[in-house]
LODRENKE-139363 format. One record per residue (C-alpha): residue number from 1; x, y, z. Coordinates in Angstrom, 3 decimals. Layout:
N
{marmi->NUM | x->X | y->Y | z->Z} .
...
***
This chain:
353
{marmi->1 | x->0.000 | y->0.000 | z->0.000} .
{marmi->2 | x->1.681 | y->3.311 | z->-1.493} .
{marmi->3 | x->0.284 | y->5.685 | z->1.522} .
{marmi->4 | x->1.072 | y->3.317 | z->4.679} .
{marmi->5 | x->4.986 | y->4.312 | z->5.229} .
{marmi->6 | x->4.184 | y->8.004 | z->4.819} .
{marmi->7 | x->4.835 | y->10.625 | z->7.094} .
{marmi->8 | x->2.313 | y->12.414 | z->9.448} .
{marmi->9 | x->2.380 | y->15.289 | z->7.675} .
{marmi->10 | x->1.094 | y->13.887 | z->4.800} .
{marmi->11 | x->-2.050 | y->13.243 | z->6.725} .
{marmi->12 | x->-4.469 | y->15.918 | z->6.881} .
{marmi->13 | x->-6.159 | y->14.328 | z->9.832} .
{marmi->14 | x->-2.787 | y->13.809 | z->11.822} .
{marmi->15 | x->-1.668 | y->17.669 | z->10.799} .
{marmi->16 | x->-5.034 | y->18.618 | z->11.816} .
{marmi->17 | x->-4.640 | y->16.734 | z->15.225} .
{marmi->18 | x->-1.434 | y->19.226 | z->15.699} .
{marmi->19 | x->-1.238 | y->22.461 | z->17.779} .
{marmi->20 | x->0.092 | y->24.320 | z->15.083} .
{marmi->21 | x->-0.741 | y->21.703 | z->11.988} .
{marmi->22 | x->2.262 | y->20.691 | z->11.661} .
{marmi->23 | x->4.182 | y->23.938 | z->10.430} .
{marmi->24 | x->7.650 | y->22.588 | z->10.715} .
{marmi->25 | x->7.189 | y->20.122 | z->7.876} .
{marmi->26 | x->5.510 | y->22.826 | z->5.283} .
{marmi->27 | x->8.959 | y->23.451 | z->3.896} .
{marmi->28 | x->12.113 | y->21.582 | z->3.334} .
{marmi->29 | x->14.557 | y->23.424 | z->1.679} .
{marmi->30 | x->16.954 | y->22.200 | z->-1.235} .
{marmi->31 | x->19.775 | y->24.426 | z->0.035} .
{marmi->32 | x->20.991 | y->26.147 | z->2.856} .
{marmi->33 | x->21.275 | y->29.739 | z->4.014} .
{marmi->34 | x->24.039 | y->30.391 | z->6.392} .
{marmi->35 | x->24.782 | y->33.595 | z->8.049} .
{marmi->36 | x->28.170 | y->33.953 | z->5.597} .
{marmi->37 | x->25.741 | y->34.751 | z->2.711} .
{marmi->38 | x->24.864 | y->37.574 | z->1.013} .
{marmi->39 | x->21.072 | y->37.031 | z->0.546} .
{marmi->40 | x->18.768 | y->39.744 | z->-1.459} .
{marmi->41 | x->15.058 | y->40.526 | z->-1.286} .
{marmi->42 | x->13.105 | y->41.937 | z->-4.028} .
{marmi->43 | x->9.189 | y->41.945 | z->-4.981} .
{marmi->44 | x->6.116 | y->42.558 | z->-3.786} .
{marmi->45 | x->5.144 | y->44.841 | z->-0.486} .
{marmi->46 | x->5.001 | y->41.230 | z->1.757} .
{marmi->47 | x->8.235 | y->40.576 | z->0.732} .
{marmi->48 | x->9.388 | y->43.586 | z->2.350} .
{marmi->49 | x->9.234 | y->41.348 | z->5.971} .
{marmi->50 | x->12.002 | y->39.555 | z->4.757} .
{marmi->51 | x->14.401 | y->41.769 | z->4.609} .
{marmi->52 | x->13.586 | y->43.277 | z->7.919} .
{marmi->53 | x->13.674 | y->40.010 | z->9.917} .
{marmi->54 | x->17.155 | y->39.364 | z->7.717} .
{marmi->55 | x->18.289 | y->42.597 | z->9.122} .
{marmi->56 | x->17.671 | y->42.316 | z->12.731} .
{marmi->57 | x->18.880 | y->38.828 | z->12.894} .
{marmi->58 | x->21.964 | y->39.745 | z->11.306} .
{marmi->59 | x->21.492 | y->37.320 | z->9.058} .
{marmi->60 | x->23.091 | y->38.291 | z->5.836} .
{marmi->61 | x->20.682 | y->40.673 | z->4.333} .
{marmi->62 | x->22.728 | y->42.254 | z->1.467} .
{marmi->63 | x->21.472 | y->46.245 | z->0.512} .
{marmi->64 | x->23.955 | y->47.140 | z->-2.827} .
{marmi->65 | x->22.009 | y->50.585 | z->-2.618} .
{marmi->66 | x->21.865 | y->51.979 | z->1.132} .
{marmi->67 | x->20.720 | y->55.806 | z->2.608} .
{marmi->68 | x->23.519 | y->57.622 | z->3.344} .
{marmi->69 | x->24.121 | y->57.072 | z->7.527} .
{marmi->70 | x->23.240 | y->60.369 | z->8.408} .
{marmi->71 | x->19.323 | y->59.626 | z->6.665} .
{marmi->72 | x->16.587 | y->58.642 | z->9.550} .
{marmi->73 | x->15.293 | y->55.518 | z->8.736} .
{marmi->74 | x->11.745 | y->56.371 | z->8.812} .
{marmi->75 | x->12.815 | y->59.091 | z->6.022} .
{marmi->76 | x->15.190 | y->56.789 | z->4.083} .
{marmi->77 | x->12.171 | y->54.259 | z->3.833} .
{marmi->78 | x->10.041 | y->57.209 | z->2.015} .
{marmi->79 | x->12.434 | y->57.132 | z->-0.207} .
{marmi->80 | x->12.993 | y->53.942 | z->-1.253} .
{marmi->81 | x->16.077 | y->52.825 | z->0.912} .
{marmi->82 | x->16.356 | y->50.004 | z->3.581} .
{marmi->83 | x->13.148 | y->48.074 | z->2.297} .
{marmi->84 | x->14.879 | y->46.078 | z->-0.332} .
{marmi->85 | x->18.050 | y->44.955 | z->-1.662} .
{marmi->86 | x->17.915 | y->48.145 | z->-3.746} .
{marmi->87 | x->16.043 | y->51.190 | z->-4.341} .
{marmi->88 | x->13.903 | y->49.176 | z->-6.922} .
{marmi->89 | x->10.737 | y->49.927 | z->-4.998} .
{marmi->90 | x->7.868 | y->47.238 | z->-5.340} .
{marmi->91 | x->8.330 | y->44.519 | z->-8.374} .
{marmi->92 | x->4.943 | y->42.866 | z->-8.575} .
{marmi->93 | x->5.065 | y->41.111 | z->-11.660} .
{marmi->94 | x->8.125 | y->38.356 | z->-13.112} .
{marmi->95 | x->7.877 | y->40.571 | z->-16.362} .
{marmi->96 | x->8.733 | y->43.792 | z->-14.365} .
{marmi->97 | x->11.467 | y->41.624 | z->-12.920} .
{marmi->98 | x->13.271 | y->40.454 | z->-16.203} .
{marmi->99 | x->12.813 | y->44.183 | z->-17.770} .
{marmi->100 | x->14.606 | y->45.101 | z->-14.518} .
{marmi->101 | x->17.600 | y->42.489 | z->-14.880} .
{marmi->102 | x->17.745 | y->43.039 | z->-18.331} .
{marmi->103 | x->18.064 | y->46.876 | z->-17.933} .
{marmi->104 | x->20.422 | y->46.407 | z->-15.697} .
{marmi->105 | x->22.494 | y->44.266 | z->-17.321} .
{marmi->106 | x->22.852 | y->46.293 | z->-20.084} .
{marmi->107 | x->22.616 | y->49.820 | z->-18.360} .
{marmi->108 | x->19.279 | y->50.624 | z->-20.862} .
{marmi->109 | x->17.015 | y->53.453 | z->-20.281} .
{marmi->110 | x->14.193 | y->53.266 | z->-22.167} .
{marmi->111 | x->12.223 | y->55.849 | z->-23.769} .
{marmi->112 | x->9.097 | y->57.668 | z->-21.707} .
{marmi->113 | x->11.222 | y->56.553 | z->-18.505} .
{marmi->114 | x->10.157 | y->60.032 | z->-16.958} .
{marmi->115 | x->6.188 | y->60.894 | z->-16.101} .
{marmi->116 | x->5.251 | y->64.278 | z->-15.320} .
{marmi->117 | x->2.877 | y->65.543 | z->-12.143} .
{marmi->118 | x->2.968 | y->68.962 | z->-11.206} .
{marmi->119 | x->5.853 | y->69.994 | z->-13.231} .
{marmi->120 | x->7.427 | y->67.289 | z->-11.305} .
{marmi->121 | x->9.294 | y->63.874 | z->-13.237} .
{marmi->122 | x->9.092 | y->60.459 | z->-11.597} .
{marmi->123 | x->10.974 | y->57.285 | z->-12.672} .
{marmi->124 | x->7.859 | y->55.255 | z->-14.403} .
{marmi->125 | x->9.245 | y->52.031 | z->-13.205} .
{marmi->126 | x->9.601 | y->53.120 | z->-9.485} .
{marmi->127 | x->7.505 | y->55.829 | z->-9.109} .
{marmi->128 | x->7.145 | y->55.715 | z->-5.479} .
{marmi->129 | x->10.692 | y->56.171 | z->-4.578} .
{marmi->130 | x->11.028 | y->59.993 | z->-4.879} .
{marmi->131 | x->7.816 | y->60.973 | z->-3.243} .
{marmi->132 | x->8.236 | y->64.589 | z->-4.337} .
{marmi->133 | x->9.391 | y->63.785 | z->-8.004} .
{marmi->134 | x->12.697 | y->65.358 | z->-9.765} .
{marmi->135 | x->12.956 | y->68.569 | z->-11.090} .
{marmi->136 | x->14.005 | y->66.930 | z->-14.821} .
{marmi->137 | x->13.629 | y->64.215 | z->-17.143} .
{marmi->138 | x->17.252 | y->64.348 | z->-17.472} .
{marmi->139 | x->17.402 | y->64.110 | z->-13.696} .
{marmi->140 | x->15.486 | y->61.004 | z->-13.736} .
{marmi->141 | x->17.338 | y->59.198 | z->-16.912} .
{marmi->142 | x->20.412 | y->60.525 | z->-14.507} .
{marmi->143 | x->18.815 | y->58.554 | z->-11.231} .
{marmi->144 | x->17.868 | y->55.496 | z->-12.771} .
{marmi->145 | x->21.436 | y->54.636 | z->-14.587} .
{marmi->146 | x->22.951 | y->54.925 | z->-11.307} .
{marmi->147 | x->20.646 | y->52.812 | z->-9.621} .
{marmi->148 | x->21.172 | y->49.925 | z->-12.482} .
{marmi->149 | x->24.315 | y->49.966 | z->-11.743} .
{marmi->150 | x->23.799 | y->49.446 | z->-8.298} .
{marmi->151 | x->20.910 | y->46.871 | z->-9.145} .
{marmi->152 | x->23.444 | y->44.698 | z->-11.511} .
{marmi->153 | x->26.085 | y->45.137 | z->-8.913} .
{marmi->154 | x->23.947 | y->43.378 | z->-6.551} .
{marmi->155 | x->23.119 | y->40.304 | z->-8.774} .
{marmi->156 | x->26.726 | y->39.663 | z->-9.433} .
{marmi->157 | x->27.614 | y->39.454 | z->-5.444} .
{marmi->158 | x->24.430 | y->37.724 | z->-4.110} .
{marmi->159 | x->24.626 | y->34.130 | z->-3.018} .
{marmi->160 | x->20.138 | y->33.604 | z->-2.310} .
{marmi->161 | x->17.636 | y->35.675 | z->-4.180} .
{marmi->162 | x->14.224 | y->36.029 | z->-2.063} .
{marmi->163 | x->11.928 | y->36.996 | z->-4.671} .
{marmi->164 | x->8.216 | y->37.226 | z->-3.960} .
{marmi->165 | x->5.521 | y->36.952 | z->-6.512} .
{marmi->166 | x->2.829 | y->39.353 | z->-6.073} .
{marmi->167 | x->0.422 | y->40.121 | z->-9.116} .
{marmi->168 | x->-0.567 | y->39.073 | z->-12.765} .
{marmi->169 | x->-2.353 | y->42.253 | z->-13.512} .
{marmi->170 | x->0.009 | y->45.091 | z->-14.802} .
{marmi->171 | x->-0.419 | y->47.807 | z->-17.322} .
{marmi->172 | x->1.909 | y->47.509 | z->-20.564} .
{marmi->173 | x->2.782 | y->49.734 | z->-23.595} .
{marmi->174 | x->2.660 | y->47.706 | z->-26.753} .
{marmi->175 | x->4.637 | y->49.649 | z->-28.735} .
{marmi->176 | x->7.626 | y->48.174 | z->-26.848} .
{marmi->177 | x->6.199 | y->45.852 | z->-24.571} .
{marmi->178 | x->7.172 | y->47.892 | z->-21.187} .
{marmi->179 | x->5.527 | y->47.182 | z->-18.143} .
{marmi->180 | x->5.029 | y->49.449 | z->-15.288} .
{marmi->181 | x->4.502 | y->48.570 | z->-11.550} .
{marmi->182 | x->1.691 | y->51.138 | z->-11.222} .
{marmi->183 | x->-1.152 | y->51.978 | z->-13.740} .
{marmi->184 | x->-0.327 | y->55.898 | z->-14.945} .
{marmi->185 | x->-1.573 | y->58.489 | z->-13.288} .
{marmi->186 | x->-2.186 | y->56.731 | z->-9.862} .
{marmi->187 | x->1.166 | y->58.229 | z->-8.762} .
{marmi->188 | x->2.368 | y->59.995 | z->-11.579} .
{marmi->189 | x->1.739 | y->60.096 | z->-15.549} .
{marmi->190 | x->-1.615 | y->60.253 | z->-17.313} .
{marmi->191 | x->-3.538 | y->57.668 | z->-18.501} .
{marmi->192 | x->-4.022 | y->57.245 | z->-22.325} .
{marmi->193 | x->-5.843 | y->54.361 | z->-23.658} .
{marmi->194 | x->-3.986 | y->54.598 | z->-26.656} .
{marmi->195 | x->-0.459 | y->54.343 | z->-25.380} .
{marmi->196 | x->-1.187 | y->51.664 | z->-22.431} .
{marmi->197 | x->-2.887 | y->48.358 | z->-22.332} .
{marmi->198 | x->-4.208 | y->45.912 | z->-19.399} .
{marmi->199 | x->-2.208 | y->43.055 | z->-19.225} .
{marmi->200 | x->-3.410 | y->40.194 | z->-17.283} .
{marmi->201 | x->-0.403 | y->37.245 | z->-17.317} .
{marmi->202 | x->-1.252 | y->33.833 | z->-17.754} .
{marmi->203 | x->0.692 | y->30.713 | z->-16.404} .
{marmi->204 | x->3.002 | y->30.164 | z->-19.569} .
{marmi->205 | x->3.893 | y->33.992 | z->-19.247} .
{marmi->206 | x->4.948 | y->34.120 | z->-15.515} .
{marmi->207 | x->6.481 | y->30.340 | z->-16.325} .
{marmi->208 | x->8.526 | y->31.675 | z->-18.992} .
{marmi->209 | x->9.741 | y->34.786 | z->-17.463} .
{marmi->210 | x->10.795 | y->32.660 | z->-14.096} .
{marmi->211 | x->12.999 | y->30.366 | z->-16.706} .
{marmi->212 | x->14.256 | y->33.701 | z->-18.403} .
{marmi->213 | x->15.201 | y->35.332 | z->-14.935} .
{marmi->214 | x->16.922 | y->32.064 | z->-13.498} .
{marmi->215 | x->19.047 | y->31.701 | z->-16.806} .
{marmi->216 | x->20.167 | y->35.373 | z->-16.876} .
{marmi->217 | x->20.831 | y->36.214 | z->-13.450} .
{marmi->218 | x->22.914 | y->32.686 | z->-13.319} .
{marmi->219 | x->25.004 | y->33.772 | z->-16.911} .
{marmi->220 | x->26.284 | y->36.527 | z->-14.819} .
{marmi->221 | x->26.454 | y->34.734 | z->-11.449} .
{marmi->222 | x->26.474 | y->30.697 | z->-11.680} .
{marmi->223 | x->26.375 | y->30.752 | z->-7.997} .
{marmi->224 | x->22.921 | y->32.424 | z->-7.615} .
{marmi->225 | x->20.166 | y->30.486 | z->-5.936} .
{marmi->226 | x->16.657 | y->31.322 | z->-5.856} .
{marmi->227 | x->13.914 | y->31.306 | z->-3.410} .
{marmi->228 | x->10.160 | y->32.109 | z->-4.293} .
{marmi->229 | x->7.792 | y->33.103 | z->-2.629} .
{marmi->230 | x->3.715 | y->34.407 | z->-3.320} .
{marmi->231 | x->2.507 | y->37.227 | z->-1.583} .
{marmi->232 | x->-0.490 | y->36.510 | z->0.422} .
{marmi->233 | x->-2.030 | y->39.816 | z->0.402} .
{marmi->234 | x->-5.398 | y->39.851 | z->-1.778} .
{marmi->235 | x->-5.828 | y->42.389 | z->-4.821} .
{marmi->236 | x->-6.688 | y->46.026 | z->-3.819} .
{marmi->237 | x->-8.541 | y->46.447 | z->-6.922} .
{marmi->238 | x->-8.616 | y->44.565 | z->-10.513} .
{marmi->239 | x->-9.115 | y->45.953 | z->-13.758} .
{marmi->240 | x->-9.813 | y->42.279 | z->-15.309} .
{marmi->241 | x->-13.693 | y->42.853 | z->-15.474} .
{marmi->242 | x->-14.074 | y->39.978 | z->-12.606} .
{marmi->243 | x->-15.107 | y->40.669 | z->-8.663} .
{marmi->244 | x->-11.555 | y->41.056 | z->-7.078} .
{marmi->245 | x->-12.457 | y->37.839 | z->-5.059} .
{marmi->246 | x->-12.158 | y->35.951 | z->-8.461} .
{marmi->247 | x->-9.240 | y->38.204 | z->-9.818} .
{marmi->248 | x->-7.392 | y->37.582 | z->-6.564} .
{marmi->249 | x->-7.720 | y->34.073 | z->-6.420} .
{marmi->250 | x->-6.989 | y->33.522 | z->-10.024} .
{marmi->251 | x->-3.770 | y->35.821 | z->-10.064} .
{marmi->252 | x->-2.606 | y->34.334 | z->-6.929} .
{marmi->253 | x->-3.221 | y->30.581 | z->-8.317} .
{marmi->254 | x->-0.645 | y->31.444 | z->-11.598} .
{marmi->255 | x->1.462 | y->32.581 | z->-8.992} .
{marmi->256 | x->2.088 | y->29.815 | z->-6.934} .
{marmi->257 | x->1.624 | y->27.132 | z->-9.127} .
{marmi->258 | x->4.576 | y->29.015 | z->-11.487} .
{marmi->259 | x->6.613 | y->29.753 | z->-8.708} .
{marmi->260 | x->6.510 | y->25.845 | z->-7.183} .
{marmi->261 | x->6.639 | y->24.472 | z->-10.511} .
{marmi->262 | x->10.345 | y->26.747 | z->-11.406} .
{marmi->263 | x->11.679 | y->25.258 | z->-8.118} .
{marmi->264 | x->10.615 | y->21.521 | z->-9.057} .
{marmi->265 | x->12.520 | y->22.157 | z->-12.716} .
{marmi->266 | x->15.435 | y->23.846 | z->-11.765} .
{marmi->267 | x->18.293 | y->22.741 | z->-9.258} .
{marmi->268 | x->18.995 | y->25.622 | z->-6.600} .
{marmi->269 | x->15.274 | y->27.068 | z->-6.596} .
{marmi->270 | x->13.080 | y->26.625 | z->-4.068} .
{marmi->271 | x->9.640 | y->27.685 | z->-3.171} .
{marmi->272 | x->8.537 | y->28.408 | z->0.689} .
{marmi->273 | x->5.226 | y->28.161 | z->1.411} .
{marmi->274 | x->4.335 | y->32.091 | z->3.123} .
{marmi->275 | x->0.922 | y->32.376 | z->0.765} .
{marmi->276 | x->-0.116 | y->29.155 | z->2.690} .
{marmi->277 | x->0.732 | y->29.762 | z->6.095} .
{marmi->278 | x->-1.521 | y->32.904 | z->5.641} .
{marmi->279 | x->-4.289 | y->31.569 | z->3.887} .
{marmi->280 | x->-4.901 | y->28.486 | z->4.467} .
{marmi->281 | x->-7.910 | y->27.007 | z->5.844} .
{marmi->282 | x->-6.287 | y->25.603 | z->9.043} .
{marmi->283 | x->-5.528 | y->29.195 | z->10.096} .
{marmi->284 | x->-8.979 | y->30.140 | z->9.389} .
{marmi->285 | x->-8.372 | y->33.820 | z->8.540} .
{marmi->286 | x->-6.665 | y->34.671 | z->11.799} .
{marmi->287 | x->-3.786 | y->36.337 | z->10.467} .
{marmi->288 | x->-5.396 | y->38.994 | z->8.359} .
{marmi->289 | x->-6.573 | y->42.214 | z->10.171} .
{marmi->290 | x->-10.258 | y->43.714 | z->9.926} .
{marmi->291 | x->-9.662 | y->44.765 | z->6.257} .
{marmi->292 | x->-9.144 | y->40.858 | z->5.770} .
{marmi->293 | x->-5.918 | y->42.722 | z->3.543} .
{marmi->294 | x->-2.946 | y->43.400 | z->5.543} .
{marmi->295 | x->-1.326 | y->40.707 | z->7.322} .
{marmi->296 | x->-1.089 | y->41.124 | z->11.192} .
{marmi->297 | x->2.199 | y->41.302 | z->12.685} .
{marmi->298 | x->1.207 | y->37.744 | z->14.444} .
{marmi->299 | x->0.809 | y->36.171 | z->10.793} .
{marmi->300 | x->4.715 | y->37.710 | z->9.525} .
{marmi->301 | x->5.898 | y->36.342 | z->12.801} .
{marmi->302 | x->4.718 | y->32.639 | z->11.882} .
{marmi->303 | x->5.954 | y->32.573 | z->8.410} .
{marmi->304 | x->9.582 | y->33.765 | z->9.492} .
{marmi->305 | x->8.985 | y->31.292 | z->12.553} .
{marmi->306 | x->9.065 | y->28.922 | z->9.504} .
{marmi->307 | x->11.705 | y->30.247 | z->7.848} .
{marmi->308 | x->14.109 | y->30.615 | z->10.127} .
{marmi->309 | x->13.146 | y->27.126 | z->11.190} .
{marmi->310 | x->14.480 | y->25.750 | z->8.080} .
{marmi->311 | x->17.590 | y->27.170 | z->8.076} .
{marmi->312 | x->19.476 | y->25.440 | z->11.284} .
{marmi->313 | x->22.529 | y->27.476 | z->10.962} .
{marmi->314 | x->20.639 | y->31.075 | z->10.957} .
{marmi->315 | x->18.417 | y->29.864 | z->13.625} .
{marmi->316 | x->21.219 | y->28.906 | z->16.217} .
{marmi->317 | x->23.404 | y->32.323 | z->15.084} .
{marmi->318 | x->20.266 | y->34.516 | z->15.513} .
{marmi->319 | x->18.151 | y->33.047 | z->18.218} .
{marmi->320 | x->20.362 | y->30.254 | z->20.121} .
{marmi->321 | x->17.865 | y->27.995 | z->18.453} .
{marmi->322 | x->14.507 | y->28.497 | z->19.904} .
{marmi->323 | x->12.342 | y->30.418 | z->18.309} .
{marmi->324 | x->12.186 | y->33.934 | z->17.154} .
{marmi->325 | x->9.710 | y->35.269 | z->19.439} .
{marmi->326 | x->10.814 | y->39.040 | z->19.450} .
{marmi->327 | x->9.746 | y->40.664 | z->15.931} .
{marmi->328 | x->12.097 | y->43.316 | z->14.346} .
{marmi->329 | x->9.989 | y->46.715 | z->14.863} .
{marmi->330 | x->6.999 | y->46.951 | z->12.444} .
{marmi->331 | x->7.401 | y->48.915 | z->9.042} .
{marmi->332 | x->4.143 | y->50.396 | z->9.098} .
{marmi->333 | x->1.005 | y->50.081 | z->11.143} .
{marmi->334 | x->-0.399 | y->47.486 | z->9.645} .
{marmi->335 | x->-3.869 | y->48.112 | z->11.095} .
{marmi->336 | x->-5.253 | y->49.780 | z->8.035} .
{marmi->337 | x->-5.374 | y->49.858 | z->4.509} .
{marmi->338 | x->-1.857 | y->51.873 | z->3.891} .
{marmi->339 | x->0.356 | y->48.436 | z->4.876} .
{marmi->340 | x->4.179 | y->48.517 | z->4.085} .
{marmi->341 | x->5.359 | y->50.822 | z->1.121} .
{marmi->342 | x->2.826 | y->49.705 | z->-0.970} .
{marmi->343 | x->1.712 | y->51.586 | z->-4.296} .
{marmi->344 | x->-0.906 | y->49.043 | z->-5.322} .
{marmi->345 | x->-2.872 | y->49.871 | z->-2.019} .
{marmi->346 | x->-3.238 | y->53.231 | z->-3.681} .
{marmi->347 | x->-5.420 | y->52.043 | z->-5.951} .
{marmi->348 | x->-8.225 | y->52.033 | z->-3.035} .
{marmi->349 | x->-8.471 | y->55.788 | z->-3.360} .
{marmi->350 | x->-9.947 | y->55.919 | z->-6.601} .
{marmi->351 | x->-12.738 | y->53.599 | z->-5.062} .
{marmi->352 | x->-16.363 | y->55.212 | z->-5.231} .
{marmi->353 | x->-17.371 | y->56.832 | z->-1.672} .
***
């Protein structure tokens, strides 16, 4: 009989007979992390608790584009700095990702780089990190080649790449087949049908552009392993016609099944299991807060329980091997709507009243 040797947590009955359902066994990793190794974060606004946990563990977390010391960090984070491995701000989609390595890479800025509010010029594919704008276009073109410099810096010296799947949904140009991480004119730009399309990804898409990003960031750095994550936090709006209960659960399916499927294929890559920590039905909800949107503190806590779990070296070096009960400082209050540095929560303001 196939299923009599199997382990408990194979069971659902026997992980449901658990205090905690068995969390230990949701992940077994392919590869270690060790506190030696320079380990990068870069994605969507959950993945954001990665780095911070990395940071006050001292446990490797690699930032090739830091605030200058004398910067508060509460201002540096407005800014872009000490959230990620670099100022990249939010990178919610795998195509966003690969235009990102591939700009990088080969130091290209792309036409209609700079959108205009208010006389002021914002970098289109990280809008949010100059909250006031530039004074420019030149000054932007100027900002972002010295940030891929930095960004292509930092895939060259990284040993782990966190990256954490957020969204299918982005907004494109089809003239050159540019995506953005924010639809124009929700922070800067103006919308014009004729210059910018909806672009929901499908599986082979987000499939494809995981192979793609594996195979170029390893031609540059054979080293390089990956680990991928989905971000559990639901939709704040979706322009795919659906109810953003279907959009959500659709984009997040693609997601994970992409994300586990890459690991499965390709040595070095693993997936860790945050989306279903948070979602799942054994936790009945109990992580999200009121808005049933942002994750509560509680939840993050769990899933780096986990994580650090998995890792027995970083464990023993950060905690003396019991578990992490004292959470680096929140980023945000994560009571309301405006969780983490998060431009897609922005799109809840141009919600009817």
């Amino acid at each position: 009989m196939p299923y009599r040797n199997l382990p408990d947590h194979a069971f659902w009955r026997l992980c449901r007979d658990a205090e905690d359902f068995d969390i230990l066994n949701l992940f077994s990793p392919s590869f270690q992390i060790t506190p030696d190794m320079k380990v990068g974060t870069i994605g969507s606004c959950f993945a954001q608790h990665i780095g911070r946990y990395l940071k006050a563990a001292n446990a490797g977390f690699y930032d090739a584009e830091p605030a200058p010391s004398s910067v508060p960090d509460t201002i540096a984070k407005k800014y872009g700095f000490n959230i990620f491995s670099a100022r990249y701000g939010n990178v919610y989609t795998t195509r966003q990702f690969l235009q990102l390595i591939e700009d990088s890479l080969s130091n290209t800025i792309p036409n209609g780089v700079a959108w205009e509010k208010d006389g002021r010029f914002y970098d289109a594919f990280r809008p949010g990190v100059e909250p006031g704008g530039l004074d420019s276009r030149s000054h932007v073109r100027e900002a972002r080649r010295a940030h891929l410099r930095n960004v292509a810096g930092l895939f060259a010296e990284l040993d782990v790449l966190v990256f954490t799947l957020g969204l299918t949904e982005t907004w494109m140009t089809p003239a050159n087949g540019r995506v953005f991480p924010t639809a124009p004119g929700t922070i800067a730009g103006k919308y014009d049908p004729d210059a910018f399309v909806f672009w929901n990804m499908r599986y082979p898409d987000v499939r494809a552009d995981l192979d793609d990003i594996i195979a170029q960031l390893r031609a540059v750095n054979p080293k390089l392993k990956f680990l991928f994550t989905v971000s559990p936090v639901p939709l704040t709006a979706t322009a795919s016609g659906h109810h953003v209960l279907q959009a959500t659960t659709y984009s997040k399916s693609v997601l994970r099944a992409a994300a586990a499927d890459a690991a499965t294929d390709h040595d070095g890559v693993d997936y860790f299991p945050s989306y279903e920590i948070i979602t799942g039905a054994p936790f009945a909800g109990q992580f999200y807060e009121e808005n049933l949107r942002s994750v509560k503190e509680e939840g993050v806590d769990t899933v780096m329980y986990l994580f650090f779990a998995s890792y027995k070296s970083l464990m023993d070096q950060s905690f003396g091997g019991g578990k992490p009960v004292v959470a680096p400082a929140p980023i945000a209050d994560t009571s309301g709507d405006d969780d983490l540095i998060c431009e897609e929560a922005m799109l809840d303001a141009f919600a009817k009243s």
